[in-house]
DOTIMAR-726202 format. One record per residue (C-alpha): residue in three letters; x, y, z. Coordinates in Angstrom, 3 decimals. Layout:
N
{aa->ALA&u->X&v->Y&w->Z};
...
//
This chain:
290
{aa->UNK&u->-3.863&v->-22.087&w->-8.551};
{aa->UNK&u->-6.197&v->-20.771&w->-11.016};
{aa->UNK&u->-7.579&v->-23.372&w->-12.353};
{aa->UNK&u->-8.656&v->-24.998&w->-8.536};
{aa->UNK&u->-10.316&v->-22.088&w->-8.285};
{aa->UNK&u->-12.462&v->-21.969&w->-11.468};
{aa->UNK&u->-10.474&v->-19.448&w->-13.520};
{aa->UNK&u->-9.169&v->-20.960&w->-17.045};
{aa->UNK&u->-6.218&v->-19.412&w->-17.774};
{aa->UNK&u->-4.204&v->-19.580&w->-21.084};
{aa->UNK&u->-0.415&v->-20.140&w->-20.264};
{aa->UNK&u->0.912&v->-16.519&w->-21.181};
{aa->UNK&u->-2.039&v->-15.189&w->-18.467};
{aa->UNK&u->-0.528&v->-17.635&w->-16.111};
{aa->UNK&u->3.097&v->-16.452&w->-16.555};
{aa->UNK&u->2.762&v->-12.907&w->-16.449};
{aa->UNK&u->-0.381&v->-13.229&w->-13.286};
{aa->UNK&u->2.874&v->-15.530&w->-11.946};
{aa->UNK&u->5.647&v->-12.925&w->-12.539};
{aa->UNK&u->3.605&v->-9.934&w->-11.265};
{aa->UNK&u->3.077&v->-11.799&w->-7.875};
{aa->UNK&u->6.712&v->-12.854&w->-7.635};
{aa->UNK&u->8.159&v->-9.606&w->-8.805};
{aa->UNK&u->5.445&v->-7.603&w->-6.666};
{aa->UNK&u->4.933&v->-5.190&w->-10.094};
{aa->UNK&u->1.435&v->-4.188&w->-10.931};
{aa->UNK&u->-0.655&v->-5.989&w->-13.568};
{aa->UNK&u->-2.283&v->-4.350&w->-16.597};
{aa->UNK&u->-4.783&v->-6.278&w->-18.251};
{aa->UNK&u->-6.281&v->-4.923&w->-21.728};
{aa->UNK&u->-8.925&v->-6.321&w->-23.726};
{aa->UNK&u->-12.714&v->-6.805&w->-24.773};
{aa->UNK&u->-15.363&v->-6.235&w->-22.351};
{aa->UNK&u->-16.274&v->-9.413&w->-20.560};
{aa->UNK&u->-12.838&v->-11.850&w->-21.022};
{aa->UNK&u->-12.301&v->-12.560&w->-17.326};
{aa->UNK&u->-10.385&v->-9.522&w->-16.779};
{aa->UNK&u->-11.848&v->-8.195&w->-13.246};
{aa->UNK&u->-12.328&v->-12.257&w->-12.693};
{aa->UNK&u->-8.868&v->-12.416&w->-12.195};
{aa->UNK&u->-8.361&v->-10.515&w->-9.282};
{aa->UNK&u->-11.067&v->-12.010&w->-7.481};
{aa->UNK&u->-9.807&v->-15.743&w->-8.056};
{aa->UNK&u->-6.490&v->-14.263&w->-6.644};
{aa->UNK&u->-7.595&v->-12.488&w->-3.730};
{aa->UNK&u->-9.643&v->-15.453&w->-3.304};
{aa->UNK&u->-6.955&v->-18.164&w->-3.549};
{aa->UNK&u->-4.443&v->-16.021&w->-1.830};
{aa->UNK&u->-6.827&v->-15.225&w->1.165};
{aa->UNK&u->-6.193&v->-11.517&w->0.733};
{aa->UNK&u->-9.016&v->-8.665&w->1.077};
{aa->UNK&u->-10.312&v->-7.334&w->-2.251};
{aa->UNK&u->-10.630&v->-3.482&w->-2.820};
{aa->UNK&u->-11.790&v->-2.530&w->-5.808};
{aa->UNK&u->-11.519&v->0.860&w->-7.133};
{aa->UNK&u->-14.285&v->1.124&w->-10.293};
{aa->UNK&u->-13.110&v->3.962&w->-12.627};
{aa->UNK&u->-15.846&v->6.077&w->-14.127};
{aa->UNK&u->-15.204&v->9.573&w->-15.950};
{aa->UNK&u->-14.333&v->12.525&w->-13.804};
{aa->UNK&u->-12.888&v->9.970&w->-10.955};
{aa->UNK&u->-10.540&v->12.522&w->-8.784};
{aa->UNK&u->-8.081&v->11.907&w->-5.967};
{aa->UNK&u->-11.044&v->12.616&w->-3.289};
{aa->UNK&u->-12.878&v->10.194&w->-4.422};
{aa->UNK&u->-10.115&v->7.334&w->-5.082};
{aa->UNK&u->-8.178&v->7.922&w->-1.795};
{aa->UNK&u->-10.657&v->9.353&w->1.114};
{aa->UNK&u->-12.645&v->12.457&w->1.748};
{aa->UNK&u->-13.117&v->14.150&w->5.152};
{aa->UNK&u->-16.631&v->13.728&w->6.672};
{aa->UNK&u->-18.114&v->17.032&w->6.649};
{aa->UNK&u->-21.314&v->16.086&w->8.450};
{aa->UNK&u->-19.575&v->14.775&w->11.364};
{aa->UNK&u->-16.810&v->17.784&w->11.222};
{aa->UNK&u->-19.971&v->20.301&w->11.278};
{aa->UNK&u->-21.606&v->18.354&w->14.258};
{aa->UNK&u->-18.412&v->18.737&w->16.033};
{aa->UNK&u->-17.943&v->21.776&w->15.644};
{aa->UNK&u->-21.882&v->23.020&w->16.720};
{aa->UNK&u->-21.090&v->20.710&w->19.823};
{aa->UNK&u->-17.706&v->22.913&w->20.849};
{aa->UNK&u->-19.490&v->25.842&w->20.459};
{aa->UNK&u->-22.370&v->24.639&w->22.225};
{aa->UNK&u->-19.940&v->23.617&w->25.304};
{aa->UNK&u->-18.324&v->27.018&w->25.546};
{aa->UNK&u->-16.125&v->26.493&w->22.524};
{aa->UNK&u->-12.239&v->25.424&w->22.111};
{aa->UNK&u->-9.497&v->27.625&w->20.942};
{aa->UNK&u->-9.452&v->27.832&w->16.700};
{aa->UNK&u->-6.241&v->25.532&w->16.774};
{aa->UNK&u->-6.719&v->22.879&w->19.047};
{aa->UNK&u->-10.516&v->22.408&w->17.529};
{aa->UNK&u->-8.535&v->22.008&w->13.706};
{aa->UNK&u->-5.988&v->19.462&w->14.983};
{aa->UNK&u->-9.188&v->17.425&w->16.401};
{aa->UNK&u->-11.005&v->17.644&w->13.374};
{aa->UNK&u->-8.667&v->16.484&w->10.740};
{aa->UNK&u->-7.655&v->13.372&w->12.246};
{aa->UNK&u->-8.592&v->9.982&w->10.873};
{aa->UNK&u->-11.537&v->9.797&w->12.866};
{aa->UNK&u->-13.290&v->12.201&w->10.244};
{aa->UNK&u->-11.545&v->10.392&w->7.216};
{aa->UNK&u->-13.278&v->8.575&w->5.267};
{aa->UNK&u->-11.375&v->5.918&w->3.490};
{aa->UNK&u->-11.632&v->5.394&w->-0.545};
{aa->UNK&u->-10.254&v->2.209&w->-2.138};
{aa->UNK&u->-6.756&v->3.375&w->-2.768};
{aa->UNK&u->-6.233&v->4.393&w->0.914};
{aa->UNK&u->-7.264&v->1.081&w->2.509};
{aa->UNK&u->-5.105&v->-0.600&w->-0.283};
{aa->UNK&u->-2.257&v->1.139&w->1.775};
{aa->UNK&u->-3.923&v->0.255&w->4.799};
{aa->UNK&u->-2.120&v->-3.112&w->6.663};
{aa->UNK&u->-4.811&v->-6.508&w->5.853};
{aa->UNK&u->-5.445&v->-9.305&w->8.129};
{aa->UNK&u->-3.817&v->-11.937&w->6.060};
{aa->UNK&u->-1.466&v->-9.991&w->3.861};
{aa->UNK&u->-1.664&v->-7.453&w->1.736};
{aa->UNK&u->-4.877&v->-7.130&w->0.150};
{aa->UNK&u->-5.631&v->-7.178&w->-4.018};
{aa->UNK&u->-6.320&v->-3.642&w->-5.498};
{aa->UNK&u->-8.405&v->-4.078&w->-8.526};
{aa->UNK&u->-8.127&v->-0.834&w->-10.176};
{aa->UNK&u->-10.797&v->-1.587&w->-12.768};
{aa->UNK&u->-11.712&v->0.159&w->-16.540};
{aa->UNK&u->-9.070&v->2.775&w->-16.181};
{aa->UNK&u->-9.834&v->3.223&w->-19.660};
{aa->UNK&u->-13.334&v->5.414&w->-18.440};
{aa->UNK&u->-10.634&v->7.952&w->-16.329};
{aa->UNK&u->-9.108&v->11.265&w->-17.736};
{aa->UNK&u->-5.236&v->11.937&w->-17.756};
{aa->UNK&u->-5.181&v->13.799&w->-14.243};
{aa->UNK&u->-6.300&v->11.236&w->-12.392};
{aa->UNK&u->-3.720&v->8.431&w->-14.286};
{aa->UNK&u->-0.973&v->11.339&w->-13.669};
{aa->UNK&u->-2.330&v->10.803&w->-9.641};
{aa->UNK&u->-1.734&v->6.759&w->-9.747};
{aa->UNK&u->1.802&v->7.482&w->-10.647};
{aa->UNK&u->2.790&v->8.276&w->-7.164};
{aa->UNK&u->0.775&v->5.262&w->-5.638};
{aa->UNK&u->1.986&v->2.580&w->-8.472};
{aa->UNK&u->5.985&v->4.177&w->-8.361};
{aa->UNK&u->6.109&v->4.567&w->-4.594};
{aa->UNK&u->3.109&v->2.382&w->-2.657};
{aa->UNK&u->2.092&v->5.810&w->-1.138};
{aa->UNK&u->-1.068&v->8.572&w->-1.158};
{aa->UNK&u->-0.529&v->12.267&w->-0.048};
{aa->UNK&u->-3.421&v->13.700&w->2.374};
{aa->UNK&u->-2.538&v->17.178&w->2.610};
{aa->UNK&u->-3.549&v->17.684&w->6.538};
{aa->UNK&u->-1.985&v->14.161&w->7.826};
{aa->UNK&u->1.086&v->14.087&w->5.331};
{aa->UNK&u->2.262&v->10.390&w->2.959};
{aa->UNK&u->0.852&v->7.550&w->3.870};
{aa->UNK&u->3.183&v->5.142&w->3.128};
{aa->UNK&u->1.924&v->0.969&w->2.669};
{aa->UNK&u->3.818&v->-1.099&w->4.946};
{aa->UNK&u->3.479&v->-3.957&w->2.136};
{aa->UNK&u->2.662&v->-2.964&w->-1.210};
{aa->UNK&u->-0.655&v->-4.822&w->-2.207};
{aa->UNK&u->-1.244&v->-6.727&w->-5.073};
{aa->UNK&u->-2.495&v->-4.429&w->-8.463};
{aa->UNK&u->-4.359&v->-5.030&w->-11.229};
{aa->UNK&u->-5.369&v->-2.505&w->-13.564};
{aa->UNK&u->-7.969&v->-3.598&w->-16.280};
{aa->UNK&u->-9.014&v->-1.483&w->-19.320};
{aa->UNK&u->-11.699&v->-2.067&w->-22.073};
{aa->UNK&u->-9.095&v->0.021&w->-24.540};
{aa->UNK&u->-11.745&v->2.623&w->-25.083};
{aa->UNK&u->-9.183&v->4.912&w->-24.900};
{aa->UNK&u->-5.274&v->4.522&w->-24.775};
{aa->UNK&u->-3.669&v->4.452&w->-21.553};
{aa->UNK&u->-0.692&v->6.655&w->-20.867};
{aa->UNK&u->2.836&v->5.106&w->-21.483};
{aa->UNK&u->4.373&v->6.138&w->-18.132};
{aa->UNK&u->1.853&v->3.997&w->-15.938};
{aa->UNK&u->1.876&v->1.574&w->-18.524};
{aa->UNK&u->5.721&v->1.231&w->-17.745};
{aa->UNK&u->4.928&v->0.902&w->-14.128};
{aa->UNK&u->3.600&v->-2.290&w->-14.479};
{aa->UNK&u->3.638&v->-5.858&w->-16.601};
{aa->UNK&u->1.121&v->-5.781&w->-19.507};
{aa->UNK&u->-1.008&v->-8.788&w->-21.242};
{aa->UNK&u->-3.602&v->-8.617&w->-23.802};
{aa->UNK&u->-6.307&v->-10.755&w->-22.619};
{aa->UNK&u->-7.811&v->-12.134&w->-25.882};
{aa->UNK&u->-11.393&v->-13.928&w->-26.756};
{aa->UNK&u->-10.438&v->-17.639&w->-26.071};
{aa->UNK&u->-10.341&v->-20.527&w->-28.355};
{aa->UNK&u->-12.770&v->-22.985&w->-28.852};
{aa->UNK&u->-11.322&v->-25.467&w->-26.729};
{aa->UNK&u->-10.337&v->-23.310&w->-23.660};
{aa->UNK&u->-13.815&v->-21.840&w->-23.795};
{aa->UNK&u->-15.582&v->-25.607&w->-22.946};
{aa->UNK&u->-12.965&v->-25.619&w->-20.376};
{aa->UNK&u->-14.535&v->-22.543&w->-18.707};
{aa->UNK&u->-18.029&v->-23.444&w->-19.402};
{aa->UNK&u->-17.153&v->-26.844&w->-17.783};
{aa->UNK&u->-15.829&v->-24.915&w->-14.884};
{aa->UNK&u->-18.606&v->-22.260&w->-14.383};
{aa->UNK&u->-21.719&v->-24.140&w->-15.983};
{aa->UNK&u->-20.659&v->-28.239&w->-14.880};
{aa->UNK&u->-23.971&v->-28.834&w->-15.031};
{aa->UNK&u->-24.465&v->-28.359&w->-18.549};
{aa->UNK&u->-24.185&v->-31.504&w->-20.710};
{aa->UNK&u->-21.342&v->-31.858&w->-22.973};
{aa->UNK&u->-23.492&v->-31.511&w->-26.536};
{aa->UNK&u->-25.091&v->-28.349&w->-25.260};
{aa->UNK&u->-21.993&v->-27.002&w->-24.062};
{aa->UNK&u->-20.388&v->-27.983&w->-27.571};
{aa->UNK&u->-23.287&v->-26.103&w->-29.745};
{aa->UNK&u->-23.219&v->-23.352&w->-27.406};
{aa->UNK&u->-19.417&v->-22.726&w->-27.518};
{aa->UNK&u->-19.522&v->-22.898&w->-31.419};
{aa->UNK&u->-22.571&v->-20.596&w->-31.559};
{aa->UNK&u->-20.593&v->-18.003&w->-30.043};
{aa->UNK&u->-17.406&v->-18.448&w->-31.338};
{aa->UNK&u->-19.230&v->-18.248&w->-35.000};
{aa->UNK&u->-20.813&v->-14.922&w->-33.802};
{aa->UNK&u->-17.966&v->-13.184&w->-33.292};
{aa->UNK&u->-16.519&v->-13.266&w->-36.801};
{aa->UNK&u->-19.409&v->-11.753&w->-37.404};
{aa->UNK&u->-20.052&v->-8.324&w->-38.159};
{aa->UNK&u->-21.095&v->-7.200&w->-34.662};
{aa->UNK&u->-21.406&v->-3.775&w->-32.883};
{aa->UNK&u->-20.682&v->-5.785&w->-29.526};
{aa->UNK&u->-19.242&v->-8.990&w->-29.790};
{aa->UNK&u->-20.485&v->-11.560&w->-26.883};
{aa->UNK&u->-17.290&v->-12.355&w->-24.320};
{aa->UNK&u->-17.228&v->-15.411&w->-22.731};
{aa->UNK&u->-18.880&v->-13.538&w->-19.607};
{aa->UNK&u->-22.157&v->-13.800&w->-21.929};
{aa->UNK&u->-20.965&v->-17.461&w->-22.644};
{aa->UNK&u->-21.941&v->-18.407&w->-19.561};
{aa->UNK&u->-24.776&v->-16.344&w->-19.037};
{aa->UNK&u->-26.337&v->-17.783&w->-22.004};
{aa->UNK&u->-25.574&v->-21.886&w->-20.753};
{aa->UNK&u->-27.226&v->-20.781&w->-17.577};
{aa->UNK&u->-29.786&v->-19.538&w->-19.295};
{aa->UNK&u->-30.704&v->-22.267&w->-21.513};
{aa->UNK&u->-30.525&v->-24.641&w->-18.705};
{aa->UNK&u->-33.119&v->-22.596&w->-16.824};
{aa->UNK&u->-35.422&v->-23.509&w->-19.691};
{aa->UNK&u->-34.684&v->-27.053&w->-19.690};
{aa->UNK&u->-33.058&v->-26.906&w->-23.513};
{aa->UNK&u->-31.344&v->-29.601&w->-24.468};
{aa->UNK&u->-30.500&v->-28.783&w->-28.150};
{aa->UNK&u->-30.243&v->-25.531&w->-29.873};
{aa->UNK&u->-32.965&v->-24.112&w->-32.030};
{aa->UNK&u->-33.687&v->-21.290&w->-34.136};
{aa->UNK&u->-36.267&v->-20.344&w->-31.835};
{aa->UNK&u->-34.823&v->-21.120&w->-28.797};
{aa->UNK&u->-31.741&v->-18.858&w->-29.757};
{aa->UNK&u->-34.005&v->-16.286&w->-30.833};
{aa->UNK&u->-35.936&v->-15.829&w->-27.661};
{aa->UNK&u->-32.245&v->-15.829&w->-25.373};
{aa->UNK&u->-30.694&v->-13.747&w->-27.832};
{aa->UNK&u->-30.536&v->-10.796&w->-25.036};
{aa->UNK&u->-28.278&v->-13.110&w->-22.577};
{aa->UNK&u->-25.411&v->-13.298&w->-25.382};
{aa->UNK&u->-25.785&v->-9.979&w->-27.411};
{aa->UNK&u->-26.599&v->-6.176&w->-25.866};
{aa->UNK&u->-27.449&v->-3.938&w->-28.749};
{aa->UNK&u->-30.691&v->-4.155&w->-30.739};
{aa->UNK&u->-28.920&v->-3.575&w->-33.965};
{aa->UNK&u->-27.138&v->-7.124&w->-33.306};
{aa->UNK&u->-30.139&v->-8.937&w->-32.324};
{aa->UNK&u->-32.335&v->-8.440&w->-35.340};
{aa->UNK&u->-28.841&v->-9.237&w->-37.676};
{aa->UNK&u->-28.635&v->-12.381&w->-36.057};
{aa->UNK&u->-32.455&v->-13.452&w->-35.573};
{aa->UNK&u->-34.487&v->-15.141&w->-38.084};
{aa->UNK&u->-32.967&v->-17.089&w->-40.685};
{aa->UNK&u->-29.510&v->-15.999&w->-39.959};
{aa->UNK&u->-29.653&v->-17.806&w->-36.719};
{aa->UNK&u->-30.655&v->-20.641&w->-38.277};
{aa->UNK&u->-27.759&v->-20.406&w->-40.940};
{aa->UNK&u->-25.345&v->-20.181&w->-38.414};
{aa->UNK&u->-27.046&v->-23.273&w->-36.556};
{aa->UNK&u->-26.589&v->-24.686&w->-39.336};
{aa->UNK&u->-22.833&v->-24.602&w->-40.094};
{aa->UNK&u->-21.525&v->-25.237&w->-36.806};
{aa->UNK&u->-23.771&v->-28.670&w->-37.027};
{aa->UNK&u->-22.226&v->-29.071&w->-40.705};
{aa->UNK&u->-18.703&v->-28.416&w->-39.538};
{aa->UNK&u->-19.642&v->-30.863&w->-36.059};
{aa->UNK&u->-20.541&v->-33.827&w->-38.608};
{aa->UNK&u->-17.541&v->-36.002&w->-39.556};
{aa->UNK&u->-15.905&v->-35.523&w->-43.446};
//
């Protein structure tokens, strides 16, 4: 199912993406920065037919802004308007007020929320950039498939949707969710698997390109790098190159698309120059039949 849909999967990532759909247990994916971890859960909400929320952590994330908030503006207008009118009694204006028309749904909400078409993919995404509160919070919706609002009670999902949780491993991620769910380390790809993927996202590209382009980057990252490309910047760079008509790798030509496969200045002058062209080098050595 992956692969029809673009995604090149290695066989462990297919059995535990399998399991976690047949057991109905979240997914935690850890790894580098740009390994087709968030690509995942598109390709299955995709294949599946299933609405994709995605919740995109960020430091200081709270439960307001993962779940919903209450619309103050519209609240306030409300309330100028019963006053305006002669004014309702104090209770029966609350009860109006803090109903779901003034609720503003946040991803993990709708998650709970019925889908046309099935229960919908929750991509709970770099959990790595939250704080331990807010993991503490998830507990309650990964355990139990539920969110507390205080003024409208648990709201409970009628089917649990389908989780993945992706982290860059900035930061370790507390044991108890990790329990919650099935875990796989999602690892820089061989050689082999990454012309697969090129071949899927880049077709156009001609084999020999594809080839020197693969190696190029696979060499890079046994080298001493701040950020090592993932194969995100892979295909970046192919589509790149093509852009400019190359047909062959060059020193120069690597030099001047140097930004599309590596995003710290430090790495880019390491690698430019006459270390590109060492590298270049090698890979064609190594391509050249003993």
């Amino acid at each position: 199912m992956l692969g029809a849909h673009g995604y090149v999967a290695a066989r462990a990532l297919s059995t535990v993406t399998f399991l976690s759909l047949k057991l109905g247990r979240p997914l935690f994916l850890e790894g580098e920065a740009g390994v087709g971890k968030t690509e995942i859960a598109k390709v299955i909400a995709h294949a599946l037919g299933r609405r994709l929320i995605r919740l995109q952590c960020y430091e200081g994330l709270d439960a307001a802004s993962a779940v919903a908030e209450w619309n103050f503006a519209a609240q306030m207008v409300a309330i100028r308007t019963a006053e305006a009118a002669g004014g309702a009694d104090r209770d029966t204006l609350k009860s109006e007020l803090f109903t779901e028309d003034y609720l503003i749904e946040r991803p993990l909400l709708a998650a709970m929320r019925p889908q046309p078409g099935g229960a919908p993919v929750l991509l709970i995404d770099e959990l790595d950039r939250t704080d331990e509160p807010f993991e503490a919070y998830l507990l309650e919706a990964l355990s139990d498939f539920q969110v507390t609002i205080p003024e409208l009670g648990t709201i409970r999902a009628p089917e649990p949707p389908i989780v993945i949780l992706t982290s860059n491993r900035t930061r370790e991620v507390h044991d108890a969710l990790k329990r919650r769910c099935l875990y796989h380390w999602v690892d820089y790809p061989t050689a082999e698997r990454e012309m697969q993927i090129l071949a899927a996202r880049c077709p156009e590209a001609q084999e020999t390109l594809s080839r020197e382009i693969v190696a190029f980057v696979q060499r890079l990252r046994t080298e001493d790098l701040f950020k090592k490309p993932g194969v995100a910047e892979t295909i970046d760079w192919a589509k790149c190159l093509l852009a400019l008509d190359v047909i062959s790798l060059t020193p120069e030509v690597i030099a001047d698309t140097l930004g599309a496969i590596l995003k710290y200045q430090d790495d880019i002058q390491k690698i430019q120059g006459s270390e590109a062209k060492r590298l270049l080098d090698e890979i064609r050595k190594e391509a050249v039949p003993a």
